[in-house]
MARMAR-896316 format. One line per field, with one value per residue: residue in three letters; x, y negated, z negated of N, C-alpha, C in turn. Coordinates in Angstrom, 3 decimals, always signed. Layout:
! residues N
residuo	[ALA, ...]
n.xx	[X, ...]
n.yy	[Y, ...]
n.zz	[Z, ...]
ca.xx	[X, ...]
ca.yy	[Y, ...]
ca.zz	[Z, ...]
c.xx	[X, ...]
c.yy	[Y, ...]
c.zz	[Z, ...]
//
This chain:
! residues 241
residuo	[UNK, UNK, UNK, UNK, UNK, UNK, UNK, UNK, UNK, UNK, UNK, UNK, UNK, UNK, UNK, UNK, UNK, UNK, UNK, UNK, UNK, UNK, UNK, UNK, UNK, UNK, UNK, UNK, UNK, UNK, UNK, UNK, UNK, UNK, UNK, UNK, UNK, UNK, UNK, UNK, UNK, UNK, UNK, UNK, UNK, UNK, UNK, UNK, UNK, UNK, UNK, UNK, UNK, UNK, UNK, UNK, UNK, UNK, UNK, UNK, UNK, UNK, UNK, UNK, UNK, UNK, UNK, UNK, UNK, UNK, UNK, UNK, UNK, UNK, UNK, UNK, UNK, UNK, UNK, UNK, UNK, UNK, UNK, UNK, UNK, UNK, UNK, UNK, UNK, UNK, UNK, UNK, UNK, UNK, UNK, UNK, UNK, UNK, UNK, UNK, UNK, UNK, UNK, UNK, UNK, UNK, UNK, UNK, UNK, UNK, UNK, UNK, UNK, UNK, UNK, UNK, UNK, UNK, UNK, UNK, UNK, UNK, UNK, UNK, UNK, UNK, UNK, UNK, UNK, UNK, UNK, UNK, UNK, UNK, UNK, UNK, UNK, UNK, UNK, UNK, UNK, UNK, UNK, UNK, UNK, UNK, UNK, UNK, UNK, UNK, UNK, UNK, UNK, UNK, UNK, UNK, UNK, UNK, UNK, UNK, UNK, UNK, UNK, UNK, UNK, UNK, UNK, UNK, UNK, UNK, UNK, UNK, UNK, UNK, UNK, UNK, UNK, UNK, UNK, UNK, UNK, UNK, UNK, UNK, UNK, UNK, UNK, UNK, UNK, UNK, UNK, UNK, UNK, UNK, UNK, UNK, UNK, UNK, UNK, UNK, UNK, UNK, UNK, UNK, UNK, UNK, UNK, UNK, UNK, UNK, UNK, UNK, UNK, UNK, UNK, UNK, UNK, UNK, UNK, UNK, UNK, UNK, UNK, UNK, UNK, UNK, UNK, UNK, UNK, UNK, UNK, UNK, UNK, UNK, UNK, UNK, UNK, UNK, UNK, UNK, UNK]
n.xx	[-0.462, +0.368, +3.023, +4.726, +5.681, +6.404, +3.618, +4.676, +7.162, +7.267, +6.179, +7.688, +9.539, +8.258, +8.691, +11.606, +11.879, +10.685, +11.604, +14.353, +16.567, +16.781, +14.071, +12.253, +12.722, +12.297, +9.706, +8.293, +8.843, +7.604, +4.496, +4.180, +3.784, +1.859, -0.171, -0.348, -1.351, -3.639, -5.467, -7.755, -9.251, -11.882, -14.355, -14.717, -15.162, -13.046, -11.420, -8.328, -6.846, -4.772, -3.852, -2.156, -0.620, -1.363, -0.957, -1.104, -3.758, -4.952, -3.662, -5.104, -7.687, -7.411, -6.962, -9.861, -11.130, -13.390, -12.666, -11.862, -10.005, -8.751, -7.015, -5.270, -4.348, -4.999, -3.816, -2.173, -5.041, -5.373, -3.315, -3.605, -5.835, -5.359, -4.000, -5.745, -7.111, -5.106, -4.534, -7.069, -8.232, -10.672, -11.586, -12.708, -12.115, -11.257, -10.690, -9.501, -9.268, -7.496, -7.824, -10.845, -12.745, -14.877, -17.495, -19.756, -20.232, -19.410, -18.848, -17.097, -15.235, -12.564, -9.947, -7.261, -3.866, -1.154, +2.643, +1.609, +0.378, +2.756, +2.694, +0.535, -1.000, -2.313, -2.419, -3.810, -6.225, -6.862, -6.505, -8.484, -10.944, -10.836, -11.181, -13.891, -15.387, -15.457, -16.837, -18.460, -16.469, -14.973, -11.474, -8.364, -5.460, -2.518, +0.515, +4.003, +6.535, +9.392, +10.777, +13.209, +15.673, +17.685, +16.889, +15.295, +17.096, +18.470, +16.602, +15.793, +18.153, +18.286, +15.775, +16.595, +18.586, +16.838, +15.031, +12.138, +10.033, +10.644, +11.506, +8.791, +8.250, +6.798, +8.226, +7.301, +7.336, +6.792, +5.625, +4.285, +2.488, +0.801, -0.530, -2.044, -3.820, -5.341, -6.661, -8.593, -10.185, -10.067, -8.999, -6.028, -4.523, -2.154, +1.238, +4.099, +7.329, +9.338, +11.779, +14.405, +16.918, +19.788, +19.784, +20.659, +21.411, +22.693, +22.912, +20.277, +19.448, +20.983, +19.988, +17.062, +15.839, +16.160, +13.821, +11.192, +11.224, +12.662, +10.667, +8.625, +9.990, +10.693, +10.314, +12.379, +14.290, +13.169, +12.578, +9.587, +6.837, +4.007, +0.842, -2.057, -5.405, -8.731, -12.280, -14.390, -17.185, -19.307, -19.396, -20.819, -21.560, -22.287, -21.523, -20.833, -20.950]
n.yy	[-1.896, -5.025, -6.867, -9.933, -8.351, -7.575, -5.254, -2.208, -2.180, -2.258, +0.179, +2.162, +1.574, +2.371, +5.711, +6.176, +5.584, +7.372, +10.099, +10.352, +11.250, +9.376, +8.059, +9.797, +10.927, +9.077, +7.919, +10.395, +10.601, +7.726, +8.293, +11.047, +9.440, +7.918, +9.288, +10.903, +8.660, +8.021, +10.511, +12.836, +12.450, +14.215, +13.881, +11.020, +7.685, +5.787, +2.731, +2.047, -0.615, -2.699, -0.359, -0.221, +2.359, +4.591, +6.894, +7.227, +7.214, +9.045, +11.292, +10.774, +11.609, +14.466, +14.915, +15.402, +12.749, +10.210, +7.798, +4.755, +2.678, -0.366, -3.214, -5.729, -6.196, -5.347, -3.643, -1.470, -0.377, +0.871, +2.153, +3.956, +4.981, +6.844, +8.413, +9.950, +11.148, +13.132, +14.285, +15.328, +14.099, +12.609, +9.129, +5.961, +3.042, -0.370, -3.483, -6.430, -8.763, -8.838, -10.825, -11.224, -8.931, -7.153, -5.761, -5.146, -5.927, -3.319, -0.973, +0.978, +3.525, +3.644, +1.393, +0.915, -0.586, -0.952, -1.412, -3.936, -6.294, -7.825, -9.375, -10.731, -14.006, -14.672, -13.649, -13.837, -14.476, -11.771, -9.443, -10.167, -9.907, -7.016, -5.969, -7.155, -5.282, -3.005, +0.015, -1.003, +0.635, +1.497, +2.225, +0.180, +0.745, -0.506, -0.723, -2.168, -4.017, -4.392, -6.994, -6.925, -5.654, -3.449, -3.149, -4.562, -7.343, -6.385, -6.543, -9.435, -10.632, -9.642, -10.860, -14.018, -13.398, -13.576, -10.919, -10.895, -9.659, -8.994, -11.802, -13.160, -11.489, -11.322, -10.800, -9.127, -9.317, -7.352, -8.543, -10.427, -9.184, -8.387, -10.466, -11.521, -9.109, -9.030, -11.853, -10.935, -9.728, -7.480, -4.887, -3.358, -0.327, +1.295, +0.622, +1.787, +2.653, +3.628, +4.572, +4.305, +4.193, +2.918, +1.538, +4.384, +7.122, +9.336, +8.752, +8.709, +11.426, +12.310, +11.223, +10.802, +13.268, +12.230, +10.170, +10.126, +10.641, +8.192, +6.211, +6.120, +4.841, +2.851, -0.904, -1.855, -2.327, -1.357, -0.076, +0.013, -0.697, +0.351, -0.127, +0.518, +0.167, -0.846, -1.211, -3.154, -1.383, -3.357, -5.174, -5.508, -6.160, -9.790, -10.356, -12.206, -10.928]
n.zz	[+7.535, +8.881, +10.691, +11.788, +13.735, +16.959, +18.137, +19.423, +18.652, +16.047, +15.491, +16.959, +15.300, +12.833, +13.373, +13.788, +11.377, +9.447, +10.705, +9.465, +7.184, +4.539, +4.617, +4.449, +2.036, +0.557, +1.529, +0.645, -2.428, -2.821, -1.979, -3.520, -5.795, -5.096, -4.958, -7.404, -9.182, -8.076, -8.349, -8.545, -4.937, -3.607, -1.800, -2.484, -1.323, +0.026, +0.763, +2.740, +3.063, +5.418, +6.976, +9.348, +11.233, +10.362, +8.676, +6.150, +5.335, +7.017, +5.607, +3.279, +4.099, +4.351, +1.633, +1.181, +0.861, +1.422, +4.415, +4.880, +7.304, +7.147, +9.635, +10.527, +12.872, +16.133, +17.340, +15.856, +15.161, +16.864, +17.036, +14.902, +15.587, +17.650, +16.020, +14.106, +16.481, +17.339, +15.040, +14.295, +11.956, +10.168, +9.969, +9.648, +11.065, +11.345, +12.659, +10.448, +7.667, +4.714, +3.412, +3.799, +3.938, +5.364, +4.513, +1.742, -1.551, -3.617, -2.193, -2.369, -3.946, -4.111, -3.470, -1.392, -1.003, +0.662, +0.745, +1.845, +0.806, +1.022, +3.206, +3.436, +3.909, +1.392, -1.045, -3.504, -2.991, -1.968, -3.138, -5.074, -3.139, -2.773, -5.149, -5.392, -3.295, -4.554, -6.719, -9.902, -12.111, -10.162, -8.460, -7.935, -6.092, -5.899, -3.645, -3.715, -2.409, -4.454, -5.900, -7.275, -6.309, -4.462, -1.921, -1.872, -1.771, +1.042, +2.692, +2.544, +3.439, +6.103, +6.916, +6.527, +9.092, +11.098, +11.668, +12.172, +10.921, +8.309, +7.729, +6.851, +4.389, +1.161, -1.795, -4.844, -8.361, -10.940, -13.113, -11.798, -10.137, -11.818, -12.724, -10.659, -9.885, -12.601, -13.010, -11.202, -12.108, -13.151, -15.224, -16.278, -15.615, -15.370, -14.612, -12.288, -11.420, -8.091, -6.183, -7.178, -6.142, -3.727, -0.714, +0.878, +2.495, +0.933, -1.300, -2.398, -1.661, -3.895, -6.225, -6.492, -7.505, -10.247, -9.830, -10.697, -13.309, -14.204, -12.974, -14.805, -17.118, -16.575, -14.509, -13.657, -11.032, -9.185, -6.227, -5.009, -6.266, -8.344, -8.742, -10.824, -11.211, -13.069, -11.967, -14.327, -15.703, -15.890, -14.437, -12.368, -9.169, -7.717, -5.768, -2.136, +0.847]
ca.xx	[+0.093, +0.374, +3.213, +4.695, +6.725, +5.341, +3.674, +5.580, +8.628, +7.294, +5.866, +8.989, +10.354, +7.929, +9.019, +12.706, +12.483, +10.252, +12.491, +15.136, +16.932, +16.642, +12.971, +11.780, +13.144, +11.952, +8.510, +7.919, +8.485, +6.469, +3.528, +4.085, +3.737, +0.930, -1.083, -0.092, -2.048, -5.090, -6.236, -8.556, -10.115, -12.544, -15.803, -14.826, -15.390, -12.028, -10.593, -7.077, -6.177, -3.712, -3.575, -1.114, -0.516, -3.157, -0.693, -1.460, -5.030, -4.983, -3.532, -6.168, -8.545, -6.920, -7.375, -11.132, -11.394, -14.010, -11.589, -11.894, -8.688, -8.228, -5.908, -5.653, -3.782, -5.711, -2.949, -2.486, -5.858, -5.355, -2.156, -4.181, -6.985, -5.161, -3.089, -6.357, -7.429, -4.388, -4.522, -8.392, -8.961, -12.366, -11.405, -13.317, -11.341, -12.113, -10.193, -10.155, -8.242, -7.154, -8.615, -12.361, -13.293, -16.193, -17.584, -20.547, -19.728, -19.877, -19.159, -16.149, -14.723, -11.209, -9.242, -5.853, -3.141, +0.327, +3.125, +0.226, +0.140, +3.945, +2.794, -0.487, -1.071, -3.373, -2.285, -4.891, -7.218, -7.292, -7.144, -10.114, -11.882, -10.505, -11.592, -15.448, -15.847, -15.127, -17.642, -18.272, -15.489, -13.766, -10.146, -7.453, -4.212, -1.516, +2.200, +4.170, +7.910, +9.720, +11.959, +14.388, +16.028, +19.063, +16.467, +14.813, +18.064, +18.464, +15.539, +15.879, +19.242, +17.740, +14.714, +17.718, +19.749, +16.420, +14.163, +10.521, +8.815, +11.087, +11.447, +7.520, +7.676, +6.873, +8.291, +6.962, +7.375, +5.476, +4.726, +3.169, +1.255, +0.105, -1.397, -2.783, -5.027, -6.311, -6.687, -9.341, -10.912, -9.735, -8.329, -4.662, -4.397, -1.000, +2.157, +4.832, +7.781, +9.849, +13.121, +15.890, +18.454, +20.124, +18.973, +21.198, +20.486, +23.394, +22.466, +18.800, +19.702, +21.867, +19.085, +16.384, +15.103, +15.866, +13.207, +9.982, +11.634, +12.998, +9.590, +7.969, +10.378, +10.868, +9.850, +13.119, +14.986, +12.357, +11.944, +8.306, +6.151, +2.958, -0.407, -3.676, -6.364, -10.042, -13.127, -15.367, -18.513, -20.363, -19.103, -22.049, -21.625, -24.041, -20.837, -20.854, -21.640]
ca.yy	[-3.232, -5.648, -8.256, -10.559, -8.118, -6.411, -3.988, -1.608, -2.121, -1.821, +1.644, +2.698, +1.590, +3.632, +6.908, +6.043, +5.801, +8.550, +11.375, +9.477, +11.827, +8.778, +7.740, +11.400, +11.273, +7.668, +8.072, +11.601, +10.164, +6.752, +9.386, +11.359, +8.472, +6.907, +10.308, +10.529, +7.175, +8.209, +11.618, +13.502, +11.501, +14.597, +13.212, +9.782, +7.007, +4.913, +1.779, +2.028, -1.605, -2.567, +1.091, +0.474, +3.294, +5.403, +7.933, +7.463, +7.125, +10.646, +12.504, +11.258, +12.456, +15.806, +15.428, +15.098, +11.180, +9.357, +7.313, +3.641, +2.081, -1.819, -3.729, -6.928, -6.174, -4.378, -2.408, -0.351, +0.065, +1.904, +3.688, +4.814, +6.282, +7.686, +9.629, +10.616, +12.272, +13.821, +14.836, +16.160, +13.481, +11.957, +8.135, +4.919, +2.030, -1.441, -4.651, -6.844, -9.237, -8.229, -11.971, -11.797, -7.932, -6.791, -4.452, -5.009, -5.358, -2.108, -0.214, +2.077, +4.539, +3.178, +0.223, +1.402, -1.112, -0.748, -2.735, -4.985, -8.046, -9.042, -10.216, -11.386, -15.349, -15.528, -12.142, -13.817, -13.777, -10.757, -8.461, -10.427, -9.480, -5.398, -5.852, -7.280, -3.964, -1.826, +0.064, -0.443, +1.589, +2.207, +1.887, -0.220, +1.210, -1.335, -0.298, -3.415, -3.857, -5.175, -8.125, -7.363, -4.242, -3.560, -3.039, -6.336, -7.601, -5.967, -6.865, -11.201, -10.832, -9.342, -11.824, -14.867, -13.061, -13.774, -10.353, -11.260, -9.227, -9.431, -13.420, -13.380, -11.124, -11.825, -9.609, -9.751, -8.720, -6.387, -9.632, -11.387, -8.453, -7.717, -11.492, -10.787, -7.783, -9.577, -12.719, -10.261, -9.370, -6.063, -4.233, -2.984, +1.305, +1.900, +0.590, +2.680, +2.226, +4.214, +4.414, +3.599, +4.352, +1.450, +2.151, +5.131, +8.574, +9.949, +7.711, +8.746, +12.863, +12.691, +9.954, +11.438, +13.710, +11.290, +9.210, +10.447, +9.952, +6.353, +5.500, +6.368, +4.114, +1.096, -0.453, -2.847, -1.733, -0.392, -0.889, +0.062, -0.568, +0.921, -0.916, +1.412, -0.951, -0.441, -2.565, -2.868, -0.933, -4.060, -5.897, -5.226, -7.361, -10.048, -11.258, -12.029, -10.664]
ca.zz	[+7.376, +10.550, +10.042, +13.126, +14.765, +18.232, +17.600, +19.850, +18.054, +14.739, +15.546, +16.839, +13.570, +12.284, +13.866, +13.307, +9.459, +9.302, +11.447, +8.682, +5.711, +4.127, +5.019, +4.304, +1.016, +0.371, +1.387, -0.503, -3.606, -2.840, -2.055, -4.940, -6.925, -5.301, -5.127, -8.809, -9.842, -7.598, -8.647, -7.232, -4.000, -2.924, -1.359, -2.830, -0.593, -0.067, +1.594, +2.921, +3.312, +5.788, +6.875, +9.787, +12.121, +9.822, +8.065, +4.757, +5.563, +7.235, +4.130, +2.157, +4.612, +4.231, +0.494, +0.777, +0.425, +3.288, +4.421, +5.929, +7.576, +7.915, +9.815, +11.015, +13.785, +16.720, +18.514, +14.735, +14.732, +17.887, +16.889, +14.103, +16.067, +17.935, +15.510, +14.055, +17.433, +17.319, +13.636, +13.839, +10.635, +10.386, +9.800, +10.390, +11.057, +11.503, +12.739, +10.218, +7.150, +3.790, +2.314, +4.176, +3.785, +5.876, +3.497, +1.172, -2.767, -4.833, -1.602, -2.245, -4.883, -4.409, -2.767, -1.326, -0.131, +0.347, +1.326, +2.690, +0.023, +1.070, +4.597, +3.491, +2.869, +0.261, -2.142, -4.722, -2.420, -0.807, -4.419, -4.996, -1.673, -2.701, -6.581, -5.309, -2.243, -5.641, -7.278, -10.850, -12.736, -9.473, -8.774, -7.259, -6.352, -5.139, -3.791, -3.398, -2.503, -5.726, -5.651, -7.459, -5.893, -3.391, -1.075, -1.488, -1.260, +2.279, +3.604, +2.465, +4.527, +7.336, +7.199, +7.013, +10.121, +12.260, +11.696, +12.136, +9.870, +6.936, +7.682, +6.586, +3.525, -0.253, -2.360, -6.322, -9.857, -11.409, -14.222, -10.661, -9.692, -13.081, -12.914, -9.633, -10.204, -13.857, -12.031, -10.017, -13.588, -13.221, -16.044, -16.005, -16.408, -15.315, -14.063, -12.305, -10.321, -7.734, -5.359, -7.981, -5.259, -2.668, +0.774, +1.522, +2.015, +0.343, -2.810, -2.374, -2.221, -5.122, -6.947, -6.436, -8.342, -11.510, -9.581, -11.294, -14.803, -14.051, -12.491, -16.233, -18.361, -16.086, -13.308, -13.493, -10.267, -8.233, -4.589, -5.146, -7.649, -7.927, -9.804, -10.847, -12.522, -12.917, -11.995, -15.120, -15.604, -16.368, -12.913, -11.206, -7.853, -7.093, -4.614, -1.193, +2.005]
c.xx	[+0.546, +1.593, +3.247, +5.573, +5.397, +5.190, +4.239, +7.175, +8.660, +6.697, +6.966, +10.152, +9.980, +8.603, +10.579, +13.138, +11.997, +11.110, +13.811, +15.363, +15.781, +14.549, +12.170, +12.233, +12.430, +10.013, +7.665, +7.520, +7.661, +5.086, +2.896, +3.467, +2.253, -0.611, -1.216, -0.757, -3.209, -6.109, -6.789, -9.471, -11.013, -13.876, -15.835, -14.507, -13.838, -11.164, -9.271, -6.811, -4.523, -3.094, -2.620, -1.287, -1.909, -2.614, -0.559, -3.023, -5.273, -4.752, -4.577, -7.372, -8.329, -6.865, -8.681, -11.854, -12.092, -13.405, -12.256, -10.539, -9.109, -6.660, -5.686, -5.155, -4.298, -5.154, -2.239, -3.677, -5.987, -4.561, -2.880, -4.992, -7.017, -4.149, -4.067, -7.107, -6.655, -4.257, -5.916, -8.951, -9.755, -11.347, -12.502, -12.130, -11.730, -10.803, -10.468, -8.822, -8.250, -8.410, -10.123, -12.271, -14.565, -16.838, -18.732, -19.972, -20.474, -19.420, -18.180, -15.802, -13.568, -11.185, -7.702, -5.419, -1.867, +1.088, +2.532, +0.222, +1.911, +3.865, +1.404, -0.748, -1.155, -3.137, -3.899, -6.207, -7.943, -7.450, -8.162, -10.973, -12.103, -11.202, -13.686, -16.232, -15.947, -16.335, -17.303, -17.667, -14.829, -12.422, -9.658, -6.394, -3.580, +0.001, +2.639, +5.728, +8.325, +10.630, +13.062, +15.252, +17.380, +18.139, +15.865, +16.024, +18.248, +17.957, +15.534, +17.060, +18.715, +16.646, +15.969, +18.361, +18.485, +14.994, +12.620, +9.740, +9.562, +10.934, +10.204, +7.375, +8.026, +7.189, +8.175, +7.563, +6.737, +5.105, +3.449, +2.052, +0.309, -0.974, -2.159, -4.057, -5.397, -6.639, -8.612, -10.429, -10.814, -8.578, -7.338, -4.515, -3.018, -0.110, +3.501, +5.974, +8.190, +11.080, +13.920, +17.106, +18.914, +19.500, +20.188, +21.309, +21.255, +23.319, +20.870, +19.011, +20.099, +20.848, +17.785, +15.230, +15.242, +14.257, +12.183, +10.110, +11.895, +11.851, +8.686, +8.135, +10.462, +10.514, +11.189, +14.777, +14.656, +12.240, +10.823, +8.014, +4.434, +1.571, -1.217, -4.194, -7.777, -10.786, -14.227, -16.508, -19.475, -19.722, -20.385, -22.258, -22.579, -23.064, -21.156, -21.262, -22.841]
c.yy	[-3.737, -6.459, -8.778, -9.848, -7.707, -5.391, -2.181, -0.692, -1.640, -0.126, +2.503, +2.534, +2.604, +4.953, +7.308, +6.658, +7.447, +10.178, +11.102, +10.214, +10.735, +7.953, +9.199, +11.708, +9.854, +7.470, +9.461, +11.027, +8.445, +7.657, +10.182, +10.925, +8.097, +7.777, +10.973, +9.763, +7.954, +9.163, +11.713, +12.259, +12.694, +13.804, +11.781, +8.651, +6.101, +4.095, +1.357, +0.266, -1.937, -1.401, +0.956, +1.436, +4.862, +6.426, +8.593, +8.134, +8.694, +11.324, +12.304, +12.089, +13.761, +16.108, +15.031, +13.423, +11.129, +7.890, +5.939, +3.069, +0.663, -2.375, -4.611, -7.295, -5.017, -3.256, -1.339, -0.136, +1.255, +2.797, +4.746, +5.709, +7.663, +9.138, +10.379, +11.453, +13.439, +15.560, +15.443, +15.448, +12.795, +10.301, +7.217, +3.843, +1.041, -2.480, -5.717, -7.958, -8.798, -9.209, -11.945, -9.998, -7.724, -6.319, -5.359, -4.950, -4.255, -0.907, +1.146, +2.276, +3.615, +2.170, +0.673, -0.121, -0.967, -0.983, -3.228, -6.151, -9.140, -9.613, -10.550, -12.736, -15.270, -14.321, -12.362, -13.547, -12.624, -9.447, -8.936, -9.909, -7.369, -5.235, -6.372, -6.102, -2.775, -1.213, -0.051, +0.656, +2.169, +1.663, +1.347, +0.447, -0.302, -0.438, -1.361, -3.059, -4.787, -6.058, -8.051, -5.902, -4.486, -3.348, -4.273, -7.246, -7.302, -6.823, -9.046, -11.292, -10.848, -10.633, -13.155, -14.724, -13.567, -12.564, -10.660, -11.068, -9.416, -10.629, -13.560, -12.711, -11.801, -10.503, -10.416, -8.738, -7.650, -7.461, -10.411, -10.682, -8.156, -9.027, -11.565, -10.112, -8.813, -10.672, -12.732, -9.626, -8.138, -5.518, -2.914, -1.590, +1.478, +1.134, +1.346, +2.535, +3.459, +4.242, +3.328, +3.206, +3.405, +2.646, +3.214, +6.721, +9.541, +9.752, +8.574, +10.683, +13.372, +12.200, +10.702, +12.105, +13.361, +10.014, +8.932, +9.745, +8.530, +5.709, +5.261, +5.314, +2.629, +0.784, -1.680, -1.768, -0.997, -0.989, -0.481, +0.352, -0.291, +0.144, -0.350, +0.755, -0.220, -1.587, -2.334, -2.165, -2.077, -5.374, -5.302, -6.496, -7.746, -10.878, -11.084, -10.956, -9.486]
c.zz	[+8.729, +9.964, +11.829, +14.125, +15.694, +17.334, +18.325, +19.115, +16.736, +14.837, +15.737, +15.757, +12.399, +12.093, +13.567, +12.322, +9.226, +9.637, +10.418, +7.597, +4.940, +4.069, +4.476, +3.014, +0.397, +0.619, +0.568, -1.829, -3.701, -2.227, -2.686, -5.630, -6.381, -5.632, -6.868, -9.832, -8.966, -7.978, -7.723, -6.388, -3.587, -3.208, -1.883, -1.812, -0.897, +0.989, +1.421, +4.160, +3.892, +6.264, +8.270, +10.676, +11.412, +9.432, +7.008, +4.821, +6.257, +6.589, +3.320, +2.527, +4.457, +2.529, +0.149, +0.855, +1.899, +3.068, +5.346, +5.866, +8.032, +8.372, +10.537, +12.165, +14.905, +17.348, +17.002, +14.295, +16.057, +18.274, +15.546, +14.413, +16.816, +17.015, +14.871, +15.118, +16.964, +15.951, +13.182, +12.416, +11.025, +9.396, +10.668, +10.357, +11.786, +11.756, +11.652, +8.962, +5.879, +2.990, +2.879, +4.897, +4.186, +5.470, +2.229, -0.128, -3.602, -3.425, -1.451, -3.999, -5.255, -2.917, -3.147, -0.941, -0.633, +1.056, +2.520, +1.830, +0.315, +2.537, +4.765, +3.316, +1.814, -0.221, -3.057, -4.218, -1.700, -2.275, -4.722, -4.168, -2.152, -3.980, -6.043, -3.951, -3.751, -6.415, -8.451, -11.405, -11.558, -9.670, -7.595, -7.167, -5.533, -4.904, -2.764, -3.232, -3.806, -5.271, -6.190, -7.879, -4.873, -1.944, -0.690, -0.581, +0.388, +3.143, +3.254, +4.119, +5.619, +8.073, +7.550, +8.280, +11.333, +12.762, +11.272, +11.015, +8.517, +6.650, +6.872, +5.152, +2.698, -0.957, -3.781, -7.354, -9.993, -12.720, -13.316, -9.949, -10.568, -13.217, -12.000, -10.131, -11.538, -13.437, -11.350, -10.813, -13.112, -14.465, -16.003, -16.545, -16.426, -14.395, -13.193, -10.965, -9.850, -6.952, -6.091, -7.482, -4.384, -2.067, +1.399, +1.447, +1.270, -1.130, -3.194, -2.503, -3.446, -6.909, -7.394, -6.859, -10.135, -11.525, -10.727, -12.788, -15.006, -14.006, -14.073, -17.223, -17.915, -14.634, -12.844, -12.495, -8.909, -6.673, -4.018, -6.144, -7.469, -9.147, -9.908, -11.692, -11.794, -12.898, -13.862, -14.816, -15.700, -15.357, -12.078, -9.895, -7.302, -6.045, -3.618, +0.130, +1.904]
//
């Protein structure tokens, strides 16, 4: 995910959260969850939309998946490559936009993105663009920030005080994502949220391991929500490029 900060800064934001109790407890279980909804990816062809610094996109490589990374921002397409040097993962990655997908329809297994549709324009258009790359009966995953969380909360403030990249995000429902993806004639498998806890790591240790269960019964509270839909078998793409 690119938004308007440098990208400098946002990498080092990266690294921050990440080295972060709180961040390290917070991304586990959004991981969990999203590896959870995906199943097995071996040898399955899959586009990691918005892939960012490329560290999602490297685990899947490490669970078998042939992995393509977009990102519309060229200096994370080049923190990505390089972390796959680093990391010995086979990745392709491409410059490119969420809404005008380079990519051939029918041409992947799965369509990843994640928090990537709240600093995109056009959301409708760009699950469209991810739902017509899809093969017959493949899958979408989405992981979106929810709106109506203590974390959302956070992050509006922050955007109000003058922070760049928050200033720019959309944060949704899970009723607005659910219209989204069908929207995209894709049919809805599973809903599922995660991080019940405010943003603090003492909250988040103690929280925790109720996550999984919470994520099951509701997704009212979540400061990620997770979407797995399928393309039809009888979508056979006579779309674009």
């Amino acid at each position: 995910m690119a938004g308007s900060q440098p990208t400098e800064a946002m990498t080092e934001s990266y690294a921050r959260w990440r080295s972060s109790r709180l961040g390290q407890i917070t991304d586990r279980l959004e991981q969990q969850l999203l590896f959870e909804l995906i199943g097995s990816v071996a040898s399955k062809t899959l586009l990691d939309v918005g892939c960012g610094d490329g560290a999602l996109a490297s685990e899947l490589t490490r669970h078998g998946a042939i992995v393509t990374g977009l990102d519309a921002d060229p200096a994370m397409i080049t923190a990505a490559r390089k972390r796959s040097d680093v990391e010995a993962t086979q990745l392709q990655l491409i410059e490119g936009r969420a809404e005008t997908l380079p990519f051939r329809a029918g041409a992947f297994d799965y369509t990843l993105a994640v928090t990537t549709l709240c600093f995109v324009q056009d959301a409708r258009r760009a699950i469209a663009e991810m739902a017509r790359v899809l093969k017959p009966g493949g899958r979408l995953v989405i992981g979106e920030l929810g709106r109506w969380s203590l974390w959302a909360s956070q992050r509006r403030i922050r955007g109000w005080l003058g922070d760049p990249t928050w200033r720019a995000a959309m944060f949704r429902t899970t009723a607005e994502l659910r219209t989204l993806v069908e929207a995209a004639g894709l049919n809805m498998i599973e809903i599922r949220g995660a991080v019940y806890y405010p943003p603090c790591s003492i909250a988040a240790r103690m929280l925790a391991p109720a996550d999984p269960w919470l994520g099951r019964m509701t997704t009212l509270g979540a400061a990620f929500i997770t979407v797995l839909a399928g393309k039809p078998f009888a979508a056979i793409g006579s779309e674009g490029h």
